[in-house]
C-alpha positions as CSV (number, residue, x, y, z in Angstrom):
1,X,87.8,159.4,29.2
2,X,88.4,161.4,26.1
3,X,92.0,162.3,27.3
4,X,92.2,158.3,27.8
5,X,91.6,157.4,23.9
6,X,93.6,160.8,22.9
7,X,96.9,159.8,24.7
8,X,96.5,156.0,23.9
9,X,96.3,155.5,27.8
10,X,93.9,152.8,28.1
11,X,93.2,149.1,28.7
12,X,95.0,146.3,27.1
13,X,92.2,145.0,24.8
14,X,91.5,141.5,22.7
15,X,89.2,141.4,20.5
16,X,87.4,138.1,18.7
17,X,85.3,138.7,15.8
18,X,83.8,136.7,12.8
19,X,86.3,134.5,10.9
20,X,87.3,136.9,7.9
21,X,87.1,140.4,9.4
22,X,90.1,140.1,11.8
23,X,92.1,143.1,9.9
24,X,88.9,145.1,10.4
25,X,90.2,147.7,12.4
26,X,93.8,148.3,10.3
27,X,91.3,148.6,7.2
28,X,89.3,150.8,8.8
29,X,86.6,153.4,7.2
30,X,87.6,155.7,4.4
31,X,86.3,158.0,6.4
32,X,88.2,157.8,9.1
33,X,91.5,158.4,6.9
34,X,90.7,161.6,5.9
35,X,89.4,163.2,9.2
36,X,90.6,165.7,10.7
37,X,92.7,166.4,7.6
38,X,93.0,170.2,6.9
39,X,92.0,171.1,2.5
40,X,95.5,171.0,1.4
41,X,96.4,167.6,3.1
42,X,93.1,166.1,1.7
43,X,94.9,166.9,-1.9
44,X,97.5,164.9,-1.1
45,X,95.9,161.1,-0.5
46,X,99.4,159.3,-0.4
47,X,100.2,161.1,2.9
48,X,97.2,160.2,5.1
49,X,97.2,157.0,7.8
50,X,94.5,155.5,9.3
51,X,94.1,156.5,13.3
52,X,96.3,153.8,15.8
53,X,94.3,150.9,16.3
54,X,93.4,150.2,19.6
55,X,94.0,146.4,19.7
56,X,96.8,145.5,17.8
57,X,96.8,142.4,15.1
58,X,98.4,139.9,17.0
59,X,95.2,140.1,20.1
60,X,92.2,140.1,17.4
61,X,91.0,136.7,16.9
62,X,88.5,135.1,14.3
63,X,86.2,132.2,14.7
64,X,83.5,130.5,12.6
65,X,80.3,131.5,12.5
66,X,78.0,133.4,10.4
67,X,74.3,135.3,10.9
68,X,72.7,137.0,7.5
69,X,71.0,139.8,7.5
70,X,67.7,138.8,8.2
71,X,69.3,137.4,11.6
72,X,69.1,133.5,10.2
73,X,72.5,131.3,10.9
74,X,74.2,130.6,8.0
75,X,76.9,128.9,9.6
76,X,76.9,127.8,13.6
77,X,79.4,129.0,15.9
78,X,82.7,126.8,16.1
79,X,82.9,127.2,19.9
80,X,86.2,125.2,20.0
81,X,87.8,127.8,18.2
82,X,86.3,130.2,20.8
83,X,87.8,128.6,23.4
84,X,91.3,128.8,21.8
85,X,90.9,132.3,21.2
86,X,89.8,132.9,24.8
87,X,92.7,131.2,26.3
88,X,95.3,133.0,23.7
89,X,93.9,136.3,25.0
90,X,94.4,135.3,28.6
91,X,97.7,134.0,28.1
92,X,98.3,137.3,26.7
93,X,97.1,139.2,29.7
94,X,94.7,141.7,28.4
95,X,92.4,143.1,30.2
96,X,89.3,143.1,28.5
97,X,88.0,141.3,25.7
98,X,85.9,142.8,23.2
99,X,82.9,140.8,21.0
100,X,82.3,141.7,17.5
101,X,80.4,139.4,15.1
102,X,78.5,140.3,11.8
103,X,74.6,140.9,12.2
104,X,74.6,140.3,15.7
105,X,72.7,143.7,16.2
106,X,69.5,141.7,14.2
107,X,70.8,138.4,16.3
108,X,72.9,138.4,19.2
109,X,72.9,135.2,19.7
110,X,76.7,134.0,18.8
111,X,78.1,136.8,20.2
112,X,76.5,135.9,23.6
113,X,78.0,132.3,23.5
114,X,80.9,133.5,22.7
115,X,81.0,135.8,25.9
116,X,80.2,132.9,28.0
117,X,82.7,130.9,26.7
118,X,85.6,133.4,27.4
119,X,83.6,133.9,31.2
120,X,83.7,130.4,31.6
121,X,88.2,130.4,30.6
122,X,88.3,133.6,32.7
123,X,87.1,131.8,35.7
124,X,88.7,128.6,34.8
125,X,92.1,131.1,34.9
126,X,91.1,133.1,37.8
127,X,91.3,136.2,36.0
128,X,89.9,139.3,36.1
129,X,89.5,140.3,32.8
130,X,86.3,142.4,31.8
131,X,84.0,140.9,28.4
132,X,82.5,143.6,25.9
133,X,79.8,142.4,23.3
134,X,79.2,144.9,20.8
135,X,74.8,144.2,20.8
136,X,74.9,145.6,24.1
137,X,77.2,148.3,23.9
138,X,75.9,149.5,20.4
139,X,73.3,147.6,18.6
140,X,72.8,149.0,15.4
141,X,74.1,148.5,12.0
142,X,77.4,149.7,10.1
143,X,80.2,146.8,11.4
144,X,82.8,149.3,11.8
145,X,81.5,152.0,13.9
146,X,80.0,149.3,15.7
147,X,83.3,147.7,16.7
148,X,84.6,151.4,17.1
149,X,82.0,151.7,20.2
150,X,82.8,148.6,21.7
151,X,86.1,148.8,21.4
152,X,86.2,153.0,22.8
153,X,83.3,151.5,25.8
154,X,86.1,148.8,26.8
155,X,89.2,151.2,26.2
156,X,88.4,154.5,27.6
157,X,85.9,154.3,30.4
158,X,87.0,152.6,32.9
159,X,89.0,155.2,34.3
160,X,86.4,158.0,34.1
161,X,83.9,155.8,35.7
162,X,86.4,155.3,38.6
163,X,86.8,158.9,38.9
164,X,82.7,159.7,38.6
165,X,82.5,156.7,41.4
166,X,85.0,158.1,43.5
167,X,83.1,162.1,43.1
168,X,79.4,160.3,44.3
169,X,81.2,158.5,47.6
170,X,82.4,161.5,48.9
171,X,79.2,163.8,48.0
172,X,77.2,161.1,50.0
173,X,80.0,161.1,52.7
174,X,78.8,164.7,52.7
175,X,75.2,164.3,53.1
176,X,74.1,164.6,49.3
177,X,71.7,161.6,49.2
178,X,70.9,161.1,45.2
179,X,73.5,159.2,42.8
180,X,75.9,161.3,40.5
181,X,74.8,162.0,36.5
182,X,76.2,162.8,33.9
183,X,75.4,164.4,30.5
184,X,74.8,162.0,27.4
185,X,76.4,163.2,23.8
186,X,72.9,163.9,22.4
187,X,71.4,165.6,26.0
188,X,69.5,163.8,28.9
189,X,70.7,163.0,31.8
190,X,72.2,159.2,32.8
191,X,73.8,157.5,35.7
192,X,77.6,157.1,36.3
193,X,76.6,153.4,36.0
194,X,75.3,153.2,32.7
195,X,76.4,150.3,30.4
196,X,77.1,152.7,27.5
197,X,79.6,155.6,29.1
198,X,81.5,156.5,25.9
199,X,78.0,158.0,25.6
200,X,79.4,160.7,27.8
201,X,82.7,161.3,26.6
202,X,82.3,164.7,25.3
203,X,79.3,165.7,27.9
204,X,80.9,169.0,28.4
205,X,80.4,170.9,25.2
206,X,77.3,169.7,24.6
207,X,76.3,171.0,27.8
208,X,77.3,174.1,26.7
209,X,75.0,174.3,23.4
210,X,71.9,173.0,25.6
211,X,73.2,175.5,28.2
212,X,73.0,178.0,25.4
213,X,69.6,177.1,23.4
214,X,68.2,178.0,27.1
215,X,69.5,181.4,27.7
216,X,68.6,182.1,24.2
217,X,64.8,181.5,25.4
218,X,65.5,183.7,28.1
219,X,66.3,186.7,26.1
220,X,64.0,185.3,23.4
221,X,66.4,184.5,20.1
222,X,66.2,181.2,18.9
223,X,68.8,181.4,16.7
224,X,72.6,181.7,18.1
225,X,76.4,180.5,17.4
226,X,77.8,179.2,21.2
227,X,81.6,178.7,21.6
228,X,83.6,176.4,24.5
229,X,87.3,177.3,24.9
230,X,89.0,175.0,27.3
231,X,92.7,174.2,27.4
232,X,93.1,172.2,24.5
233,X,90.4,173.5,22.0
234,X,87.9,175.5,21.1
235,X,84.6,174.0,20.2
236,X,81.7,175.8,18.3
237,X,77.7,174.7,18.2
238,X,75.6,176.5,16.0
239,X,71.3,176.7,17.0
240,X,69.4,177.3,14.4
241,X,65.1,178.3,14.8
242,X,65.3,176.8,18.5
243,X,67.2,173.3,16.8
244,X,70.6,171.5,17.1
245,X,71.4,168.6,14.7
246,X,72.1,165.9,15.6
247,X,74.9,163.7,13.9
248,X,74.2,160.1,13.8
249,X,77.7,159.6,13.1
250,X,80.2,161.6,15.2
251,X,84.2,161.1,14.9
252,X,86.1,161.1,17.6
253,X,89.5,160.3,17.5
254,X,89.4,159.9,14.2
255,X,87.5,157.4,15.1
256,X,83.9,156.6,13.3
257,X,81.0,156.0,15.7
258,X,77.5,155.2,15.7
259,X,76.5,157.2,18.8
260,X,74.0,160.1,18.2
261,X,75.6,163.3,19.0
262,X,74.9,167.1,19.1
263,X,76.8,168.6,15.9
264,X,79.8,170.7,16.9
265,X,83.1,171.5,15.2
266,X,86.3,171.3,17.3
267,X,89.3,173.5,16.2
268,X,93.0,173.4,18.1
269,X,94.7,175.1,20.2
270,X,91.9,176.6,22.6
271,X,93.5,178.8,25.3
272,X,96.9,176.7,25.3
């Protein structure tokens, strides 16, 4: 999945948001302009770009509506407007369409008309076209890493969940009787199914730092520095009195997300 959003290999999205905001994701976050800049680029602000978007301008679509943040509407959802955007995103033939509307993590309740006013076009097409709404992929505040989620969820996971779905056919063609799991960014364990996969995306080194706060109970230190080298990069986690932080606000891709994540720091090159 994280290969996916790295080489820009992903679905053909459309997104529709609140009337306004459709240059949301070529703004973008301060933030996300100056990650993964070394010092001595950060000293030079006229050379740094904001990371490609992920649906282009021409496929994001605004409509009217508005919910405050107390979750009251302000202004009611124009659903003819929906409709038009729906049928604009068809025509295009993307294949998923992402929801993102202001507030709708206090009140969902205009971005779930809007979903099944594009379900009702899809059908009315016979499409197959997949519909992403950003309260159940992420419902929390902060807009933009909100739309980041939805928009990596709809993106990059398809073909990692393919791929996890095709490893838990042939396990249970083998006799292995439970369902496949997988590692969530902030530890646990989840299904291959779960709603919420970009979750998983970078399972692997935080395996590795759980991995290590458990052999450091075995030899009884509570404090260590654990390292992942794979092919690409090399990724360090740091344990400090028997705890890992967690950041509420990872970047991947240069993207800005609101998924909880074990703190690591990625450097290049790894064994390449």
């Amino acid at each position: 999945m994280l290969n996916t959003l790295l080489s820009r290999t992903g679905r053909k999205l459309g997104l529709i948001t609140t009337k306004g905001l459709e240059d949301m994701i070529l703004m973008g976050r301060g933030l996300q302009a100056w990650a993964d800049y070394s010092y001595a680029d950060r000293l030079h602000a006229v050379t740094h770009h904001h990371p490609d978007p992920l649906v282009p301008r021409r496929r994001t679509h605004g409509v009217t509506e508005r919910i405050d943040q107390f979750g009251d509407v302000i202004l009611p959802l124009y659903e003819h407007e929906v409709h038009a955007a729906a049928k604009k995103l068809i025509a295009d033939k993307v294949e998923a369409i992402c929801i993102m509307t202001v507030f709708s993590h206090v009140n969902p309740a205009h971005e779930k008309r809007i979903a099944e006013i594009c379900r009702e076009e899809i059908a009315a097409a016979d499409a197959d076209i997949l519909v992403y709404t950003s309260h159940e992929v992420r419902p929390v505040i902060r807009e933009q890493s909100r739309l980041n989620s939805v928009l990596i969820e709809a993106y990059a996971t398809s073909r990692g969940r393919k791929q996890l779905k095709g490893i838990e056919d042939v396990s249970k063609k083998y006799g292995f009787k439970y369902g496949v799991q997988t590692l969530l960014s902030f530890g646990g364990l989840t299904s291959i199914n779960h709603p919420r996969l970009h979750e998983t995306m970078i399972s692997g080194p935080i395996g590795g730092i759980l991995g290590a706060a458990y052999v450091g109970k075995l030899i009884g230190n509570d404090s260590l520095i654990c390292s992942d080298m794979g092919g690409t990069s090399f990724d360090m986690g740091v344990i400090t009195r028997g705890q890992t932080r967690i950041e509420n606000e990872p970047l991947m891709d240069r993207f800005k997300l609101n998924v909880p994540t074990l703190h690591l720091d990625t450097i290049g090159a790894g064994a390449a």
